[in-house]
Residue, then its C-alpha position, 0 to 999 in steps of 0.5 A: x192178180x189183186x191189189x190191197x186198198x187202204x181208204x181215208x176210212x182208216x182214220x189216221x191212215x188212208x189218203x185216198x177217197x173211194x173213187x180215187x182209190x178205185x182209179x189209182x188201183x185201175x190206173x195201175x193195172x189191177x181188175x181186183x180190188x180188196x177194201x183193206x181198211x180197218x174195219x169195213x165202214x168204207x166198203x160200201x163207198x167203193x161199191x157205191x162208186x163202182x156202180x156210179x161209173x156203169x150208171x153214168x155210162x148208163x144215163x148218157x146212153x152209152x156201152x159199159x167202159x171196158x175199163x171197167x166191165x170185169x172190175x171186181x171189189x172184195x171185202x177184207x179188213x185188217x184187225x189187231x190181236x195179242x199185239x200183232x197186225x192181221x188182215x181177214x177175206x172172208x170166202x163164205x158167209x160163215x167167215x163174213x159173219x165170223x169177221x163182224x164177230x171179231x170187229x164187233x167184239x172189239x169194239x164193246x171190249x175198247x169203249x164203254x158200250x152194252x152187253x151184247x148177248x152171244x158176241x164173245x170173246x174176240x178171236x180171229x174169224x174162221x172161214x176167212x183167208x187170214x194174213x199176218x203181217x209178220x212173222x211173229x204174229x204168223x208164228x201165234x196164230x199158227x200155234x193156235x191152230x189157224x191157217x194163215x200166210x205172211x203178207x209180204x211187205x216191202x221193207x221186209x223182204x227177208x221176212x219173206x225169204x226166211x218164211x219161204x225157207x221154213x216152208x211157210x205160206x207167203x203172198x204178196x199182193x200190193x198194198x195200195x198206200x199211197x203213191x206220191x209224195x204229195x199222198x205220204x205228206x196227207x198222210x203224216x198230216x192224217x196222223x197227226x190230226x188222229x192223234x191231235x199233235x202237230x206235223x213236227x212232233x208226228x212221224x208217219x206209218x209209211x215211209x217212200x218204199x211202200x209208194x204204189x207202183x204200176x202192177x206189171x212193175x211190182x210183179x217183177x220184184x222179189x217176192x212176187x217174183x217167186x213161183x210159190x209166192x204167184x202161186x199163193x197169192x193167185x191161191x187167195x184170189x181164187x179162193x175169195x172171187x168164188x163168194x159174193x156178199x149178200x148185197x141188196x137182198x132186203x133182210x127183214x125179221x118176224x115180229x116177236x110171237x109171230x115166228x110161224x104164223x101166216x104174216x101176209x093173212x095176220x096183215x090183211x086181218x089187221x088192215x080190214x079191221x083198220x080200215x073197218x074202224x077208219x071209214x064208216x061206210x069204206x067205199x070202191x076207192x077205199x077197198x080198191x086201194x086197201x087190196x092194192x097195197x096189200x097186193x104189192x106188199x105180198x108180192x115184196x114180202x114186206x108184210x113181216x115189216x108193216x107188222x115189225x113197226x106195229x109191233x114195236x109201237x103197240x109194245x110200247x104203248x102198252x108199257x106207257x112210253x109214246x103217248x102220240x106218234x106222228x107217222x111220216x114220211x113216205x110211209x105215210x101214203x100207205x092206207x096200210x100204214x094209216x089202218x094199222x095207226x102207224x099215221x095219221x092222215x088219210x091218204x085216200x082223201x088227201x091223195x097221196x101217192x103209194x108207189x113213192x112208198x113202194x113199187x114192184x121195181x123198188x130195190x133199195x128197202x123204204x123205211x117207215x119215220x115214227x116221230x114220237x115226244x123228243x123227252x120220249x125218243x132214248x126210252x123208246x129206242x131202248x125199249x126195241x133194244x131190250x124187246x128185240x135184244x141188244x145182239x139183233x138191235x142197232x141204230x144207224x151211223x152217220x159217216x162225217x167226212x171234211x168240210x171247208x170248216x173242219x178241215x181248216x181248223x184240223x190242218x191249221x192245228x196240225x201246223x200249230x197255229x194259235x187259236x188267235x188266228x183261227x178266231x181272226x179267220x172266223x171274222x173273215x168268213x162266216x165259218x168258214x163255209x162261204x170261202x177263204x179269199x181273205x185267208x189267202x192274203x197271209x202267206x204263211x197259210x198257203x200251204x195250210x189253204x192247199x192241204x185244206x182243200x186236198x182233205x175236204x170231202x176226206x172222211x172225218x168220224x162217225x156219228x149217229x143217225x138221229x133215229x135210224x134203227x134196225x132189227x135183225x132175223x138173228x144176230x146183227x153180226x151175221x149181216x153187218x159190224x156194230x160199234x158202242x154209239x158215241x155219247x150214247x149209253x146202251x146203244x150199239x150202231x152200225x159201222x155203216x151209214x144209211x146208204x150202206x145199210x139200204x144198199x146190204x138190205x136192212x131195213x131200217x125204222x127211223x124212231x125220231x125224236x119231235x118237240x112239237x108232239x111234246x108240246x101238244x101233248x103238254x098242252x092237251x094235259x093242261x087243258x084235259x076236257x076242253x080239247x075235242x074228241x078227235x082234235x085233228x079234224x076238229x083242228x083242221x076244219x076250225x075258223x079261229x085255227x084257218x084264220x090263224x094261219x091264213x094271217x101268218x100268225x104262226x110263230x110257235x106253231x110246227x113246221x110253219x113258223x119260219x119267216x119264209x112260211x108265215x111270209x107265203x102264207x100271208x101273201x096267198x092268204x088262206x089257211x086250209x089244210x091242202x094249202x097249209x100242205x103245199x106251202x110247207x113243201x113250197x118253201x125251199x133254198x132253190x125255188x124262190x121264183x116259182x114260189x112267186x109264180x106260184x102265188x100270182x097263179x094262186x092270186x088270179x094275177x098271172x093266168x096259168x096255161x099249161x104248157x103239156x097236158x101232163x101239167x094240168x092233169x099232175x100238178x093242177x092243185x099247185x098251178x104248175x108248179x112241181x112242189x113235192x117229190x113225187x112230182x118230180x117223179x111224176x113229171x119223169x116218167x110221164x114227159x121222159x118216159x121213165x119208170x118209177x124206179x128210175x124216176x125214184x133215182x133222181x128224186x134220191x140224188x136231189x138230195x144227196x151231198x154229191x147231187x150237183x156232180x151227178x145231176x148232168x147225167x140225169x138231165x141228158x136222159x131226160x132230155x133225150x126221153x123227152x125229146x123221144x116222146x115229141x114234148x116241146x123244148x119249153x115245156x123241157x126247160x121249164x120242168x127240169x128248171x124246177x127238178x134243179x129247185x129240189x136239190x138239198x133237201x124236199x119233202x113228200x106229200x105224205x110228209x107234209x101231209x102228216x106235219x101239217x096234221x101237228x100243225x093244225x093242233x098246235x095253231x088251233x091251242x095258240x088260236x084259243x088258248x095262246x096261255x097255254x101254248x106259249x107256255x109248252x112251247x118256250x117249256x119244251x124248248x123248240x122251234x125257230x125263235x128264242x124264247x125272248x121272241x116266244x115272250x114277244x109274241x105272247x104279249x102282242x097276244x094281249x098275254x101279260x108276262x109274269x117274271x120267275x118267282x119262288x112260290x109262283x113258278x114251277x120248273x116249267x113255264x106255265x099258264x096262269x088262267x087263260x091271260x098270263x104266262x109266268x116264267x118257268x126256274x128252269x130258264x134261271x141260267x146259273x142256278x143248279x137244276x138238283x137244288x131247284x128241283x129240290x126246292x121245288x119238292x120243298x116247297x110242294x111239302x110243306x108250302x110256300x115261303x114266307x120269307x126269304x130267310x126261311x126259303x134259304x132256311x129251309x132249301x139249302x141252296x148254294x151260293x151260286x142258286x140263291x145268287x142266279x134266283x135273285x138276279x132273276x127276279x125269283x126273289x123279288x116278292x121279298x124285294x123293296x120296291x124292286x131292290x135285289x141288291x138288298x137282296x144280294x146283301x140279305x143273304x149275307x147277313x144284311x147291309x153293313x152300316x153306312x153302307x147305301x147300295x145304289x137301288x136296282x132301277x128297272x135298267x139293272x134288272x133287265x141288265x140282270x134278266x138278260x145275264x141269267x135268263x137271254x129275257x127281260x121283263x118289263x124292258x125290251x132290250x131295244x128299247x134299253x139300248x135305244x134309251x142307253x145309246x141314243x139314236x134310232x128315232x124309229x121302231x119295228x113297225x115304221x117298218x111297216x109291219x106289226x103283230x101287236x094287236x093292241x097296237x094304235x095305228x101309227x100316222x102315215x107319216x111313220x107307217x113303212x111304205x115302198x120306198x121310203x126313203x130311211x128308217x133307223x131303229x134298234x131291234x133285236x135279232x130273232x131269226x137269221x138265214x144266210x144264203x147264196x146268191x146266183x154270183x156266190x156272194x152271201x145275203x140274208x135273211x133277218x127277223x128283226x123285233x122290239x117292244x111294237x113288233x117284227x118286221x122281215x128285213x132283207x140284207x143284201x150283199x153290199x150290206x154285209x160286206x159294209x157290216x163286216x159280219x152277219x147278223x147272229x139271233x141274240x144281237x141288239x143292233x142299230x139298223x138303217x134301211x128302207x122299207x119295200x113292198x112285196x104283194x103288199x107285204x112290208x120288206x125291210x132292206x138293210x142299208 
């Protein structure tokens, strides 16, 4: 017989995860298990974890556990209707789709969401064994004309006799709760944090008669018991075990107008043609490759895909949306993607790999990443919707489940503890996150800190993918539900999340949104007729851009401004393409040593010998060292013997929440492969040691091959016209740094910053010939963005202003604009030597007599510029509170390190040098990155900068723990130290 199973996907309800719903449905006797939820968001969890108990087995060499071999899961979903509780089991593909209709259509009707073209009315599904809670919700569906049966409930036992009286159709499966104390408790605090009360003013759903008993004990007991009850319910068993969801099957629509051609011809035509404009003389490699792909692609009946994305960028390119796109990802290591535009690296020349794209033995659908301008991201995507329609469109959802954080914070609001607390707690740990040693102290949070630790990892919410999008042949219903997105209009998302998506086989498209493509664009629309024909080779094959990058000059520049990259980048010092490729790869949480190994190969200062051949032939190009996925895939299946599906697994799983749980099962099948194929013990452990650094998160080649691209243009606009670039970058409000840090380093670029004013700037930052940069209204925080913008069309109407009565004359700005502008500065043509508390006072009819305000000195206005604007113009606000505070004898670059190119060399006395043996300054914090050592304890990483530069400071665990709390980017903080050298590189170390 079957079990019932509620999940923690039934929000406010469920207390059991997916693999420990399937052990206590398996521990208690059941082979057959119907997901029971409210919804089906949480039935690709539990067949993702059914088939992780045969894959572990698999890994570790052994036979199928009997325990398990004849499981079997079952969708089926409870719904409400007209007041009363049902539950559906499809039998047929009709019924599936029937049931997402129904949920589909409940979820438009319940929030604010889209009109869905055909989803109708809600009414309960057809082709599907329906069940009613109750007698009163049995009697109106009976009346409507459904079949349907009780679910007989074990409070109601004389439901169900009064039921079998009337000669009406009763089952009894169990429904599988809970079956502890402990589990009705988590699910009261469920309840509660659902409908964000408190545990004493909840009262739960269930009570202790509804825990779960052993099967043999339940089917002894009325009802069950009763032959016709055995007999029904056996009945609905039959009647569901005899369909199977589509599962795994890649569903992939036609592109629009392309309904009854020859799709496999239409592609190749294209990527001849493609391939025909890209290559002026396409030689052997090139056609071999071309055929290759298009081979396999036929093969997979994938065409239909390649030419869905083509179809859906041209579309939008012809009504104006993307001016660029950046194709990425896997995707981009096909020559047909780059042949139909959809990329823009040549994977020939820069020898990316297809098949970690697409193999023969591939089951999981691969996806294609379209980054387009992050301010053109939503017109784009609803664009597909209304090409496509909004009933076969739908983003993707992201599943939140319990971190430590939020479920603290949950269970601790669940028992009312006041906010003090919680705040006191934050002060411990940094978010809770690094652990809860220093909340264990406080007795009254014990029961809190279990209850806690039993919800993390519990499911949480729904969100949505940052870009994931799919299409389908018909209505989406057919093939999944589909809810409103939250805190987006228009938009419909999937119930499932990515993994269940690629498991059913929907293929998706992630339409992402990038800043830095803003950027350059913006920049490209400044500049016009000075940016090259083709900037991307121009870029890439630039002195001024290599040496650039070579320096470490890259703050502001895409995906290599981060402290680790511009470290590694000085310390090999080179600035080529294929470098700039491997290094943005190379920097990940897990591999600082090889990272070190890497660079002294790279030096000439370590000798490389391969320990296997493979090594030499595969990974030459890094010095052995595996930086991208496919390496991982590579290394796999040339030492272990793997396939590239297998292979592909791991690569998968590195990056996955549940990776360290699993990865053991990995490593023993390697390891055995290996061992099989005679491969020595040390070049095993050193290759698997470097498999472990790509957990987390790793990229690709095609990846960084296809960001390093939107690099090079944007370190070649910062290399010659470093105006221009500051401007878009601080403008489009991206990157790594504060805007104060962009202003930093565009004045060590010789760039003289020019404050807010209201007849100089625009809403953006902007250029001011190729020397001056003059700050933008919109970082005027306070000021309303409507009368800005107004001003600003007033202005552009009828011109300047010559006074300030006549700018609020003529504006009609509010108290609060006029008062955030003049703070900032904006005002200050028409201010006395400075003086904006004239201004202040102006606005209000003048200073009153015998009144003398204490004139604005350049301390109050950066005092001002930092409250309205996070920036200051003429004082760095390190040397604000070096003047104000007092101490601090030293600046930045005493630390060693400075990236002012006017600035005087400083004596050798003062200059940072290994092992100095103490510096204090004040500085401001740029840039933070905290991490875990070996023994767990937090460290970080910390940018540090004032008026003479950055420097790189490392705190150590001694040193936070002496501070008490991180350092958090916008702080100005009093540092002592000494200064480190690493490959000539100056570290400074946080006392």
């Amino acid at each position: 017989m079957f079990a019932l199973g509620i999940s923690d996907f039934s929000v406010g309800e469920g207390v059991y995860p997916a693999a420990q719903l399937l052990r206590v449905a398996r521990g208690l006797g059941y082979r057959d298990l119907v997901c029971w939820d409210r919804g089906v968001a949480g039935y690709p969890k539990l067949r993702d974890t059914l088939e992780w108990i045969h894959k572990a087995r698999e890994l570790e060499g052994l036979p199928p556990d009997p325990q398990w071999t004849d499981f079997r899961i079952h969708l089926g979903c409870r719904f409400s209707w007209r007041g009363h509780g049902y539950g559906a089991l499809p039998f047929s593909d009709a019924g599936y789709a029937a049931l997402n209709r129904l949920l589909s259509a409940q979820a438009h009707d319940a929030a604010p969401g889209p009109d869905i073209p055909g989803l109708g009315a809600p009414e309960p599904p057809q082709n599907c064994v329906l069940l009613a809670e109750d007698l009163s919700g049995l009697d109106v569906l009976l009346r409507e004309g459904f079949y349907a049966a009780l679910l007989a409930h074990p409070r109601r036992v004389q439901e169900a006799r009064k039921a079998l009286a009337a000669g009406l159709p009763v089952v009894a499966p169990q429904v599988l709760r809970f079956r502890t104390a402990e589990g009705l408790e988590m699910h009261r605090l469920k309840r509660a944090i659902a409908q964000q009360s408190t545990l004493i003013r909840t009262e739960a759903l269930w009570d202790v008669a509804e825990a779960s008993v052993p099967r043999a004990e339940w089917e002894v007991r009325f009802p069950f018991a009763e032959p016709a009850v055995q007999k029904a319910t056996a009945a609905v068993l039959e009647r569901i075990g005899d369909w199977r969801i589509h599962w795994g099957g890649w569903v992939l629509p036609r592109p629009l107008g392309q309904e009854e051609a020859d799709l496999d011809a239409l592609l190749r035509e294209r990527v001849r043609a493609g391939v025909a404009a890209k290559f002026e003389h396409p030689e052997g490699e090139v056609l071999a490759r071309m055929e290759r792909e298009l081979e396999l692609i036929s093969q997979m009946n994938f065409a239909r895909y390649f030419l869905l994305v083509q179809d859906i960028v041209q579309a939008l390119t012809h009504k104006g949306l993307p001016n660029r796109i950046c194709g990425r990802g896997s995707g981009a290591a096909s020559l047909v993607s780059y042949a139909l535009d959809l990329s823009n690296v040549d994977p020939v020349d820069t020898n990316l790999m297809f098949e970690r794209f697409l193999t023969k033995e591939r089951k999981d659908p691969p996806d294609m990443d379209i980054d387009f301008a992050w301010d053109e991201r939503d017109a784009v995507i609803q664009a597909v919707f209304e090409r496509y329609g909004r009933h076969r469109v739908a983003m993707v959802a992201n599943h939140a489940f319990f971190k430590p954080k939020g479920a603290l914070r949950a269970v601790a609001q669940a028992h009312g503890r006041p906010d003090s607390e919680l705040k006191q707690l934050a002060r411990y740990v940094r978010g809770w996150e690094g652990g809860l040693a220093r909340a264990s102290e406080n007795p009254a949070w014990d029961v809190i800190l279990r209850q806690a630790a039993a919800l993390e990892g519990h499911f949480h919410q729904f969100s949505v993918h940052p870009g994931g999008t799919i299409v389908t042949p018909g209505p989406m219903w057919e093939h999944a539900a589909f809810q409103p997105a939250p805190a987006k209009e228009k938009v419909s998302t999937t119930t499932w999340d990515k993994d269940g998506v690629e498991n059913y086989g929907l293929v998706k498209i992630d339409l992402l949104g990038n800043r830095s493509l803003a950027v350059i664009r913006d920049a490209y629309a400044v500049l016009g007729d000075r940016v090259a024909t083709d900037p991307g080779t121009h870029s890439r094959k630039d002195p001024d851009t290599q040496a650039l990058l070579a320096r470490g000059d890259s703050i502001g520049v895409f995906y290599v401004e981060s402290p680790a990259t511009r470290q590694l980048q000085q310390r090999v010092k080179k600035g080529d393409f294929e470098t700039l490729v491997i290094h943005s790869s190379l920097i990940r949480p897990a591999a600082y040593r090889w990272v070190d190994r890497y660079v002294k190969r790279s030096r000439g200062e370590e000798v490389w010998e391969p320990s296997d051949p493979v090594f030499n032939e595969l990974l030459s190009e890094s010095y052995g060292v595996l930086v991208y996925q496919e390496d991982v895939i590579k290394v796999c299946v040339a030492l272990a013997g793997w396939s590239h599906y297998e292979a592909d697994l791991l690569r998968k799983l590195l990056g996955k929440p549940d990776c360290e749980k699993k990865l053991p099962y990995f490593e023993a099948r390697f390891r055995r492969g290996c061992a099989a194929r005679g491969v020595r013990q040390a070049t095993v452990d050193e290759s698997w040691d470097m498999i472990r650094t790509f957990q987390g998160y790793s990229f690709c080649k095609p990846h960084s091959a296809s960001y390093a691209q939107v690099s090079f243009e944007s370190a070649w606009i910062k290399a010659h016209h470093p105006a221009v670039f500051f401007a878009s970058v601080i403008t489009n409000q991206g990157g790594y740094y504060p805007a104060i840090a962009y202003l930093g380093d565009a004045r060590r670029h010789r760039l003289v910053v020019r404050g807010p004013d209201a007849n100089a700037s625009a809403w953006a930052f902007t250029a001011e010939g190729e020397q001056a940069l003059r700050v933008g209204l919109m970082q005027v925080q306070g000021a309303i963005q409507k009368e800005i913008h107004e001003l600003l069309e007033e202005r552009e109407r009828h011109g300047p202003f010559d006074t300030l009565d006549e700018l609020l004359g003529r504006a009609k700005l509010s108290v609060t604009t006029a008062e955030a502008l003049c703070a900032a500065g904006a005002f200050d043509r028409w201010a006395p030597d400075g003086d904006r508390t004239r201004l202040m006072w102006a606005r209000l009819g003048g200073v009153p007599p015998g009144v003398r305000p204490r004139p604005t000195d350049p301390f109050d206005r950066a005092d001002l510029e930092m409250e309205t604007m996070d920036l200051t113009l003429e004082m760095h606000p390190a040397a604000l509170a070096r003047v104000r505070k007092g101490g601090g004898p030293d600046r930045v670059a005493d630390a060693g390190y400075s990236t002012n190119l006017d600035a005087a060399p400083r004596s050798e006395a003062k200059r940072g040098t290994s092992g100095r043996n103490h510096l204090r300054f004040w500085a401001l914090v740029v840039a933070d990155k905290e991490v875990a050592t070996e023994k767990g304890e937090r460290m970080q990483f910390v940018t540090f900068e004032d008026e003479t530069g950055l420097c790189e400071a490392v705190a150590f665990p001694d040193a936070i723990r002496r501070r008490q709390r991180p350092f958090r980017v916008g702080e100005i903080v009093s540092i002592s130290g000494k200064t480190t050298l690493q490959d000539g590189l100056a570290v400074f170390e946080v006392a």
